[in-house]
VMD Tcl script that builds the backbone (N, CA, C; Angstrom):
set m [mol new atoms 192]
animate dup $m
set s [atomselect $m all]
$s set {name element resname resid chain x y z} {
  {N N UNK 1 A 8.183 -14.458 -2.507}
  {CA C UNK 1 A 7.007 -13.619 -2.519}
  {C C UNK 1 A 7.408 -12.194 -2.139}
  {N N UNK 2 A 6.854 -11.278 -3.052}
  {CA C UNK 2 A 7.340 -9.773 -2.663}
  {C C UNK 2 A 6.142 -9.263 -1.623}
  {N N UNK 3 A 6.730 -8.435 -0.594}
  {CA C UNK 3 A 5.816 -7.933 0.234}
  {C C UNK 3 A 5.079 -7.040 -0.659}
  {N N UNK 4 A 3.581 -6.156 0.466}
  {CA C UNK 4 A 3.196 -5.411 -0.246}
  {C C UNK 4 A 3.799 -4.013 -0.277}
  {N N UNK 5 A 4.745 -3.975 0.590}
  {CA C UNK 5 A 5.772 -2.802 0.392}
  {C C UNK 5 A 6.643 -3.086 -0.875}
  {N N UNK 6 A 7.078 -4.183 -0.665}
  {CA C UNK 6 A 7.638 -4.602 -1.816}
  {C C UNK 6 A 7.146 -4.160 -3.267}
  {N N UNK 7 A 6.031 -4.317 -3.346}
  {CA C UNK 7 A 4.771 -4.351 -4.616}
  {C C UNK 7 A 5.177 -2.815 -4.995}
  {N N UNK 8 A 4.914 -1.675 -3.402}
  {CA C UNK 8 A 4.523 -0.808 -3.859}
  {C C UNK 8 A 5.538 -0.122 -4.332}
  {N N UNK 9 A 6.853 -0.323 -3.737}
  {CA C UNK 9 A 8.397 0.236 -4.468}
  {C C UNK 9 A 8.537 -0.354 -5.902}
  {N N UNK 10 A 8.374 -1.236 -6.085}
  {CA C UNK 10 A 8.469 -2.047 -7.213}
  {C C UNK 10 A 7.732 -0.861 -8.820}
  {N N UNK 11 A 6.333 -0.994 -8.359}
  {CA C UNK 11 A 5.600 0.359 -9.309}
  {C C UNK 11 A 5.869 1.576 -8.797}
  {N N UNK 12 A 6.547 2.093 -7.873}
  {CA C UNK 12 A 7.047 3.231 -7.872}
  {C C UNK 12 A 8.462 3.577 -8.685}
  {N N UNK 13 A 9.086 3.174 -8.637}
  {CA C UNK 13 A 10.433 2.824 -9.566}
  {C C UNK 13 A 9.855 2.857 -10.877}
  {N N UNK 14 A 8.855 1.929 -11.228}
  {CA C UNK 14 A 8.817 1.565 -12.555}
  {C C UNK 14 A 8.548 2.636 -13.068}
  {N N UNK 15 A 7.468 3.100 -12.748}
  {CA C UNK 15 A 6.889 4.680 -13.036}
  {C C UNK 15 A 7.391 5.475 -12.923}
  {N N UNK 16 A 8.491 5.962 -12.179}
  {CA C UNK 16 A 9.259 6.824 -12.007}
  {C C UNK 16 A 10.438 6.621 -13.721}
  {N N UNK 17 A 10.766 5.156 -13.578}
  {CA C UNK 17 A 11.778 5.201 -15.137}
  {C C UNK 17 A 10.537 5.582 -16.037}
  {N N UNK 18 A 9.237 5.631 -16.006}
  {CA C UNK 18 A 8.299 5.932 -17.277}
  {C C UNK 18 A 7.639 4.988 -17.848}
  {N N UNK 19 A 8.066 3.750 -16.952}
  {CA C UNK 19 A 6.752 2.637 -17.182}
  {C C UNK 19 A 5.732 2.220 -16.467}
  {N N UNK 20 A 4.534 1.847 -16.540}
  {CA C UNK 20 A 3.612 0.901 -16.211}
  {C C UNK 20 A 2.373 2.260 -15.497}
  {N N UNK 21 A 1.121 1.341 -14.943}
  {CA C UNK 21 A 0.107 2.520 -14.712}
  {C C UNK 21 A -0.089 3.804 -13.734}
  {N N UNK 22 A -0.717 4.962 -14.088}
  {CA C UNK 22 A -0.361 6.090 -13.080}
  {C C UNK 22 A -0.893 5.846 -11.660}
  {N N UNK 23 A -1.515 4.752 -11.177}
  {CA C UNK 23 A -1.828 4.837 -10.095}
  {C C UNK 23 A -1.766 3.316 -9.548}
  {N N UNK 24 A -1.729 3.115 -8.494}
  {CA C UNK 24 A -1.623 1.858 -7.359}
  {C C UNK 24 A -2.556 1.348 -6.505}
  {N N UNK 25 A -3.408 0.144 -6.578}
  {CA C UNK 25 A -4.555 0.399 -5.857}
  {C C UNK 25 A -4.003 -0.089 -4.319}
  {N N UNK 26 A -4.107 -0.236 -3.382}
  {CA C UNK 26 A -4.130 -0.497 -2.025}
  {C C UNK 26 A -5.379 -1.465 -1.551}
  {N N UNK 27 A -5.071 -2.666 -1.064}
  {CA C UNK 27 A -6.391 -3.116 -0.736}
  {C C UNK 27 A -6.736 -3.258 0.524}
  {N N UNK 28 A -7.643 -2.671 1.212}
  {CA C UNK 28 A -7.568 -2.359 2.881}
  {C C UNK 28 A -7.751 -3.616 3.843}
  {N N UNK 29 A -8.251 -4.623 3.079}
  {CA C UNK 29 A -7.816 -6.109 3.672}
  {C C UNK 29 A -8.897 -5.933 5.155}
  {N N UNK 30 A -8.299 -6.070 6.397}
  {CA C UNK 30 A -9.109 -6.330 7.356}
  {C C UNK 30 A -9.784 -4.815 8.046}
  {N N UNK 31 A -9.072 -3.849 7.504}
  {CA C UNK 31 A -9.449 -2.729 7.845}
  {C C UNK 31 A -10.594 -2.133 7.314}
  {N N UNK 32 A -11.575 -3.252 6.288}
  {CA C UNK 32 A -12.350 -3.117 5.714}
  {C C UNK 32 A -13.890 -2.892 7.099}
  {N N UNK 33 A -14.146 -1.657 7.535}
  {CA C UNK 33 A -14.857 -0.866 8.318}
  {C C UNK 33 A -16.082 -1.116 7.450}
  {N N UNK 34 A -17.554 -1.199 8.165}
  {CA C UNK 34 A -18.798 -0.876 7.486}
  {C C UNK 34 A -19.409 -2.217 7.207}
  {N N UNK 35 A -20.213 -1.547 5.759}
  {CA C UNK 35 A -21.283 -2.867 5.204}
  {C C UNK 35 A -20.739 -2.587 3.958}
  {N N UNK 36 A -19.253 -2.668 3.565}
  {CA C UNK 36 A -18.760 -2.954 2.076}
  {C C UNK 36 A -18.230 -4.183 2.258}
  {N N UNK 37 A -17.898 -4.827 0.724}
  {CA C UNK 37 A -17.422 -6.082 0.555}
  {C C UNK 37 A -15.874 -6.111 0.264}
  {N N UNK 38 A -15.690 -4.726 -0.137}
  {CA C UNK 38 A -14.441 -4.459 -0.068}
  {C C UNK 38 A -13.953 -3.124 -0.336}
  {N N UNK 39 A -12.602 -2.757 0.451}
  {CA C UNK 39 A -12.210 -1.453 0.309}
  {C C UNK 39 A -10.885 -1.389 -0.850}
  {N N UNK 40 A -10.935 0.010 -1.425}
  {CA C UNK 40 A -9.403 -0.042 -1.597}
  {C C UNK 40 A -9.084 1.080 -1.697}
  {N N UNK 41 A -7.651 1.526 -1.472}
  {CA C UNK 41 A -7.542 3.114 -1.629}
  {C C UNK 41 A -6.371 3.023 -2.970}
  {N N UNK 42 A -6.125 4.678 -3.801}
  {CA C UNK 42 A -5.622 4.608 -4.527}
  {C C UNK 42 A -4.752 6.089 -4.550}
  {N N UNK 43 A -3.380 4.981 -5.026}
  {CA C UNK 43 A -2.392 6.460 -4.634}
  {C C UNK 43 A -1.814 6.824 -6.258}
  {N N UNK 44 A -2.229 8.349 -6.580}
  {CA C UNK 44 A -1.656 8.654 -8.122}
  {C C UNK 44 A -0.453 8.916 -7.914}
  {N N UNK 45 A 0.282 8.490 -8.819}
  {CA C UNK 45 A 1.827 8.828 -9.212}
  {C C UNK 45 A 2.434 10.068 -9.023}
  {N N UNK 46 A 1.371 10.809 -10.147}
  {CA C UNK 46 A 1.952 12.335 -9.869}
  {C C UNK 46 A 1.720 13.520 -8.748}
  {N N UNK 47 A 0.870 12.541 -7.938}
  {CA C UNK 47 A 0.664 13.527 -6.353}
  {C C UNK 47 A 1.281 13.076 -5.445}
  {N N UNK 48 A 2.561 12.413 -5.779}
  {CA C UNK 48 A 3.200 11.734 -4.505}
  {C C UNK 48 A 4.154 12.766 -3.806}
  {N N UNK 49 A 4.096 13.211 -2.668}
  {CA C UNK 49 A 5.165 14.099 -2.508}
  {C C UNK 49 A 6.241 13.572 -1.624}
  {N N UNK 50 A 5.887 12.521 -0.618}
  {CA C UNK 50 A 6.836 11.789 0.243}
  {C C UNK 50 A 5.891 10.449 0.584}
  {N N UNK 51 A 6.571 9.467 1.046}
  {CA C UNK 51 A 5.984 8.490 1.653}
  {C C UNK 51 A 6.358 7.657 2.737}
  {N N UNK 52 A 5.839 7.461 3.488}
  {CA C UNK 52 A 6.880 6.721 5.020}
  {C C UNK 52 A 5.824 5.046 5.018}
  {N N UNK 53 A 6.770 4.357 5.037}
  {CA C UNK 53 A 6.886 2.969 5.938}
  {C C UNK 53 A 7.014 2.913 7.091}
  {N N UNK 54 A 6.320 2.276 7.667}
  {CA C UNK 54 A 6.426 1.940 9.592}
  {C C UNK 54 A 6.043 0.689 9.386}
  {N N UNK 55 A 7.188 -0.055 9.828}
  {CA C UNK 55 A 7.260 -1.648 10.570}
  {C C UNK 55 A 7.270 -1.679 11.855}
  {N N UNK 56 A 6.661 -2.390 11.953}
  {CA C UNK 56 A 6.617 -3.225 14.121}
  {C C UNK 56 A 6.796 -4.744 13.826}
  {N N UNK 57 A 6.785 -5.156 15.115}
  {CA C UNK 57 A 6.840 -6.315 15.214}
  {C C UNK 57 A 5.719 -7.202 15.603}
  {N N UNK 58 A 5.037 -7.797 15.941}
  {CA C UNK 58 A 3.513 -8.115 16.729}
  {C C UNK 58 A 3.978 -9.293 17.797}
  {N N UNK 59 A 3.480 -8.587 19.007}
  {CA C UNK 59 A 3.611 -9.314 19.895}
  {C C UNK 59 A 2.512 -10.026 20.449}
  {N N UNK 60 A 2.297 -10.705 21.513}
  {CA C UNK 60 A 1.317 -11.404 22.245}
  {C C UNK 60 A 0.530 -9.877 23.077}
  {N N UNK 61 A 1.275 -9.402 23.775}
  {CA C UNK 61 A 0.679 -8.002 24.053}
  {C C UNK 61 A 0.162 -7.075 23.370}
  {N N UNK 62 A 0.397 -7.389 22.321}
  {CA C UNK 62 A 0.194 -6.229 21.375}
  {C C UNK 62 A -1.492 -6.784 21.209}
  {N N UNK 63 A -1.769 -7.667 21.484}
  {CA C UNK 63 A -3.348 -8.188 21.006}
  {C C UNK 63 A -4.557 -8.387 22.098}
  {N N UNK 64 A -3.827 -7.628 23.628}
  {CA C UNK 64 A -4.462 -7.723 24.747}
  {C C UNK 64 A -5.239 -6.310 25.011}
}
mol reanalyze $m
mol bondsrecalc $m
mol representation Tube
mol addrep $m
């Protein structure tokens, strides 16, 4: 199973060689805030100027 980092390098590459669609949807999953049924955000291809990953680890503390 590819992560969703995975996912998102995956169509970044592709698009970058000149294949597949100009944009990526993001689905905000639990961060879904409010009275929607669902969120998603969307990142276009050609406004990308940098992008950072941040991994942690999750601890037992981390949820206190």
């Amino acid at each position: 199973m590819v992560s969703l980092t995975g996912k998102y390098h995956n169509w970044y590459d592709a698009k970058d060689a000149g294949s597949g669609p100009s944009k990526y949807a993001i689905d905000k999953h639990n961060n879904n805030k409010g009275p929607f049924s669902k969120r998603t955000d969307y990142v276009i291809f050609n406004n990308i100027l940098t992008f950072e990953v941040n991994e942690y680890t999750a601890t037992s503390a981390t949820y206190k």
